[in-house]
N, C-alpha and C positions, 0 to 999 in steps of 0.2 A: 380510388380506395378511400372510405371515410373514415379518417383517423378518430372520431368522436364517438363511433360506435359503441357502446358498453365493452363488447365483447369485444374488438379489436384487439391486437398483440402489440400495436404502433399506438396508442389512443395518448399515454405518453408526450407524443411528439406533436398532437394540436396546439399544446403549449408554446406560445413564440417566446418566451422566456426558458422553459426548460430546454429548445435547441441550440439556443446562443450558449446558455452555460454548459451544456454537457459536448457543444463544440471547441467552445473555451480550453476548457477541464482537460479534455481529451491533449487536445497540443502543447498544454505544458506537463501534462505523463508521460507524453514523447518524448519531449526536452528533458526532460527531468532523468527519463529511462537512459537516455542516451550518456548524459552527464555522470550518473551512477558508473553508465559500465567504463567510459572513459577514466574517472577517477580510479577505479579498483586495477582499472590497464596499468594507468601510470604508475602509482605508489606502488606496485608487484613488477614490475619494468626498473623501474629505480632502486628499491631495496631490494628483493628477491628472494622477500622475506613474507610467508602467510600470514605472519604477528601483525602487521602493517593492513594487511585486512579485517582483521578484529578490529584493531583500533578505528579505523574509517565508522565502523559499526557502533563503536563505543561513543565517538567524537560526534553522530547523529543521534546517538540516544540522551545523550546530556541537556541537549535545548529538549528536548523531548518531554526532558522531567521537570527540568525546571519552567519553559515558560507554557503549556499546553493547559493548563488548569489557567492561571491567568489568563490566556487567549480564548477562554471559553465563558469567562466573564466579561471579556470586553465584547464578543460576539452578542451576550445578553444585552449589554447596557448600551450599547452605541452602533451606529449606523453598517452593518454588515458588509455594505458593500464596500463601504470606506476602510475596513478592516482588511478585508481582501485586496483591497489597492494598494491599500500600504505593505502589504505584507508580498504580493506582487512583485512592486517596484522594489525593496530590497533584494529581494532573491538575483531579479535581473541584472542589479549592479553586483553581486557579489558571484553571477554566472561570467560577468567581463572580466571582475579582478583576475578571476581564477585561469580565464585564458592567456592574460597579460603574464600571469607568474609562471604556466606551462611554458609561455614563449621564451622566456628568459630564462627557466632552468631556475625558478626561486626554492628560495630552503623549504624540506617536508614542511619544516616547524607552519609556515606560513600558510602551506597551503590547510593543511590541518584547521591553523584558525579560522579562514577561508570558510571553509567546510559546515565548519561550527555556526559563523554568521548566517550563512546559504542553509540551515538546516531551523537557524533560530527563525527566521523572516517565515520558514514554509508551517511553522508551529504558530505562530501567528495568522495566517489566513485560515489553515485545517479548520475550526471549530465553525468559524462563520459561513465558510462554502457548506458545511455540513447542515447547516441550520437554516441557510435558506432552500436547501430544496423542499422542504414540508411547507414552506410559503407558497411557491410560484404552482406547487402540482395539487388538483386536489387529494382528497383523503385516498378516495375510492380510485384513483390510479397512482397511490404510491407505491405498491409492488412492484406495478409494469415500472414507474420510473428508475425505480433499487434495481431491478435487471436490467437495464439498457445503460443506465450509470457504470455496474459492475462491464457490462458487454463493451463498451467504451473504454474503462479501463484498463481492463485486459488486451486489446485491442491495440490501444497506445501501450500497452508492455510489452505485445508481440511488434509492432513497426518503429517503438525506442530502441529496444535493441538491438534491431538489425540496421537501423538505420545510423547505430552509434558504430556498429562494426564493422559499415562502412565507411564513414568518417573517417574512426582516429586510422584506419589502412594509411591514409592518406592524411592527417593532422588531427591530432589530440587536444590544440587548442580550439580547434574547429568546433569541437562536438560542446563546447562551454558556448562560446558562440552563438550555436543553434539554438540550444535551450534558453539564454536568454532574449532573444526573438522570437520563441513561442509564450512566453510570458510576456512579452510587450503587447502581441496580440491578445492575449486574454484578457490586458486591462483593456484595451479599446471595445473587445465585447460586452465587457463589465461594465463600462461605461454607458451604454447607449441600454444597457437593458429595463424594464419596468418592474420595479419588484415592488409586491404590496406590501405598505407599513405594516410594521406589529408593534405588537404593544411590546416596552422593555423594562429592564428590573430598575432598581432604584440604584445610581451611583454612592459610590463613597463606602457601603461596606462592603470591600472587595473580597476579604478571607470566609468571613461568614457568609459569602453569597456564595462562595466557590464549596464551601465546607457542605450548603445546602444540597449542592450537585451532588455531592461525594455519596452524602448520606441515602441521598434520594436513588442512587444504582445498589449501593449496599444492602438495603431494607428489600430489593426486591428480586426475589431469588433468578427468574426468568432472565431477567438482565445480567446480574451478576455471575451469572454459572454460564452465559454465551460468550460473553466477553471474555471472561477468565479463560475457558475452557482452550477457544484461538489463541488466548495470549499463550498460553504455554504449551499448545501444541506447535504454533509457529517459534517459541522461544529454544525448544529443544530438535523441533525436525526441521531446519534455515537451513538448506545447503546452497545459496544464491551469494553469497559473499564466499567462498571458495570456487566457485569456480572459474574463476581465472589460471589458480592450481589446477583443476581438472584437467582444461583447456590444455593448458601447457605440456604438464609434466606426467597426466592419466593416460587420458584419452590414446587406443594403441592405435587407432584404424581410422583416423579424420576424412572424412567424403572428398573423394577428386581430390585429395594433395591439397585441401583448403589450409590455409594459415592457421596460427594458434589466436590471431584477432577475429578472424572467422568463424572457428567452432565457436568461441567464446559466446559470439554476436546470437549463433543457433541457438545452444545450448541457454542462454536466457530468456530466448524467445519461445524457448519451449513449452515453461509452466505457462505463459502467456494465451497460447494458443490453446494448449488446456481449456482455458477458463475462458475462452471465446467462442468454443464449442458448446461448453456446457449452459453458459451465459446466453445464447441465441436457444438451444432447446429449451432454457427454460421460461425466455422469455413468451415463445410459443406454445408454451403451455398454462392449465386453466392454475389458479392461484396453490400453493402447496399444501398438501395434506399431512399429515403425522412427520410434521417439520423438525420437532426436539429427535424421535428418531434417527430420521435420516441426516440429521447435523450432527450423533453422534456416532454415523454408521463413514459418514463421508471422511470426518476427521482421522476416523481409525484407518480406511484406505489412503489416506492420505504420507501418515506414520509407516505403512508399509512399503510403498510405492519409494518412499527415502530411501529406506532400508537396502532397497533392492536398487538403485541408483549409487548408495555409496560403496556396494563390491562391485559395482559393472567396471569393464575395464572398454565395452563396445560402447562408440562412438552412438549406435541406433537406439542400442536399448536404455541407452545412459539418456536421449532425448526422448522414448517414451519413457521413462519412469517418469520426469521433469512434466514431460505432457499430462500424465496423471495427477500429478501432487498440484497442477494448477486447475484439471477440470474438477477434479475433489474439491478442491481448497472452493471454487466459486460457490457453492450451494452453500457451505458454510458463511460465505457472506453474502448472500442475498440475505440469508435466517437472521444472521444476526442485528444488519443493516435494519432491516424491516421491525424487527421487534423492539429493536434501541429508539427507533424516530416516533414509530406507532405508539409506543408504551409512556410518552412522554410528552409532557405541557410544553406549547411550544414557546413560552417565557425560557425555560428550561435548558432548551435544547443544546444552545454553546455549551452549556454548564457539564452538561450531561454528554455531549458528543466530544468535548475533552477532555472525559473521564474515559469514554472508548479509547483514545488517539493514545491515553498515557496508555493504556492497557497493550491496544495493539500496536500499536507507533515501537514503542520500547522492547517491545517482543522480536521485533525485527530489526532492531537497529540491535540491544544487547545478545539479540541471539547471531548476530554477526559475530560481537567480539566473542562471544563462547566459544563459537565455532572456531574461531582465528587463535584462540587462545588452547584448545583442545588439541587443534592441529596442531600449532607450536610444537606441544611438549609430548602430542603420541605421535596423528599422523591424521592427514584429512582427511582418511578411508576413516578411522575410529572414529575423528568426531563427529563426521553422516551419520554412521550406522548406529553409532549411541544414541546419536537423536531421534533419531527415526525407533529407535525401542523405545527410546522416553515419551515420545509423545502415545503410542501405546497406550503404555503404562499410563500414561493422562489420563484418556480417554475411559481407562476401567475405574477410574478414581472416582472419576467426574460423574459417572453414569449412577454411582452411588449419593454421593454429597449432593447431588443437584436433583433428584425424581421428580419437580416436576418440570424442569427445564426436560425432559428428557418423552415427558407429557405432552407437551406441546403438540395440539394437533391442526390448524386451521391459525394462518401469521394474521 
């Protein structure tokens, strides 16, 4: 097969740099997927409390805010890969603390902090991994590489979590463990890769160089209205920090008499798989046509697909809804993916890829505590299905405020 083809669907993977990182990438979304579901096990295990999964979401959204615009200047001004190492190597030690404190039964309080460090170090590499792949791939197959990135992924979303639901069956320090041995391996692939110099911004004005980012997503509507649009459909329709409740306490009919670590491990791997499907047809397919469309055609199926997952009470149809809200959710980010890196100087790009990260990073981690917090005080049937109308409701918002993000026809 020649992967160099024009036309290929693989042309992507000629790149001996773009297969080291998107094999890298890939095994610490395992570790990372695995470490997630393990965490939401434990602290729902120990308290037995849904408020406790908010929090986890809240206690991730914090580095989120505060250090991801910084981490997107230092991606401009200094050596990327170095950024990624460093940011690496933190994660990994604070994936051992975290086993150390499961082993020993340490106070929430700690492991919370824990959490907090393990989320600040992964805010720190985000901006830089983002901005070297418009380096290493040319122009003309950065589509194919945005699909096979998302395809990867998802991918490591779908064998994170079942490979964590394996695990904590068996030790819950274990799955902190794993994940910090896929991040070890990612710096030894980081290490040996070729990445071509770019040019970088000028040190020392950090705020006005960040402030430059901000403005430069803002002033342009395409950008600003894809971004926005995910962040608050994922901020309202997140039902993936509940379901550990589902797991447990919903779900009437679990397959073969499977454990509640079990469904758990499925029922995550679900939107995974989604978006592994969708991620492979579309990587086989020719580049997208009437893109703002179907980005806000996919969003809305996405809002619906919630809806109809937070009254199931069936174990199948509760992991097709999930399967859906992840093959919807992928075309959303290919769209978005592609027009954020395309549409942008690649001096820029940390600046500008950690202006995404706050948008949707936070989306996802605050639409955790929402949901944790919702549940709390109604029930975690209401907080699903509210969300899943809100993001709706987004989607008819958006379609007005943004016409020509809605325009978009050819990424």
């Amino acid at each position: 097969m020649d992967l160099k083809r024009a036309d290929s669907p693989y042309i992507a993977f000629s790149v001996t740099a773009f297969r080291s990182l998107l094999l890298g990438n890939t095994l610490v979304h395992i570790g990372a997927s695995a470490q997630s579901l393990a965490i939401g096990w434990e602290m729902y295990q120990r308290t037995d409390q849904a408020l406790y999964l908010g929090l986890i979401g809240l206690t991730l959204a914090v580095p989120m805010l505060l250090f991801t615009l910084p981490a997107g200047y230092l991606a401009d001004a200094y050596d990327r890969r170095k950024v990624m190492m460093a940011g690496m190597l933190g994660t990994t030690l604070t994936s051992i603390a975290l086993a150390v404190f499961s082993i020993t039964r340490g106070s929430i309080g700690w492991m919370f902090a824990l959490l907090f460090l393990d989320a600040s170090f992964h805010r720190l590499a985000n901006p830089a991994w983002s901005a070297i792949l418009p380096v290493i791939v040319p122009k003309e197959m950065f589509e194919n590489a945005v699909k096979w990135r998302t395809t990867a992924f998802q991918l490591s979303a779908v064998l994170g979590p079942a490979a964590g639901g394996i695990i904590i069956t068996q030790s819950v320090p274990a799955a902190y463990i794993f994940s910090a041995v896929t991040t070890i391996v990612f710096m030894l692939l980081l290490s040996g890769m070729k990445i071509p110099e770019s040019s970088r911004i000028p040190r020392g004005k950090v705020w006005s160089q960040i402030a430059e980012g901000i403005r430069f997503v803002w002033k342009r509507q395409v950008i600003l209205g894809a971004i926005s649009l995910d962040m608050f459909a994922v901020l309202l329709g997140g039902a993936v920090y509940l379901l550990p409740v589902f797991a447990r306490d919903i779900i009437a009919d679990p397959p073969l008499g499977s454990s509640p670590e079990e469904v758990l491990g499925w029922l995550r791997a679900a939107p995974a798989v989604g978006s592994v499907l969708m991620a492979l047809i579309l990587a086989h397919m020719p580049p997208l046509r009437r893109a703002g469309r179907t980005l806000f055609m996919c969003v809305a199926a996405f809002g619906l697909a919630t809806v109809v997952f937070g009254f199931s009470r069936s174990f199948w149809l509760s992991w097709i809804m999930l399967f859906l809200t992840g093959f919807f959710d992928n075309v959303s980010v290919v769209i978005r993916q592609t027009l954020v890196q395309m549409r942008t100087p690649n001096e820029m790009r940390g600046r500008v890829s950690a202006v995404n990260s706050v948008f949707i990073g936070s989306s996802n981690e605050l639409g955790g505590f929402e949901s944790g917090m919702v549940a709390h005080l109604f029930s975690p049937v209401i907080s699903v299905v509210s969300g899943g109308i809100g993001t709706l409701l987004v989607v008819a918002a958006w379609s007005r405020l943004f016409p020509k993000l809605r325009k978009v026809d050819r990424l």
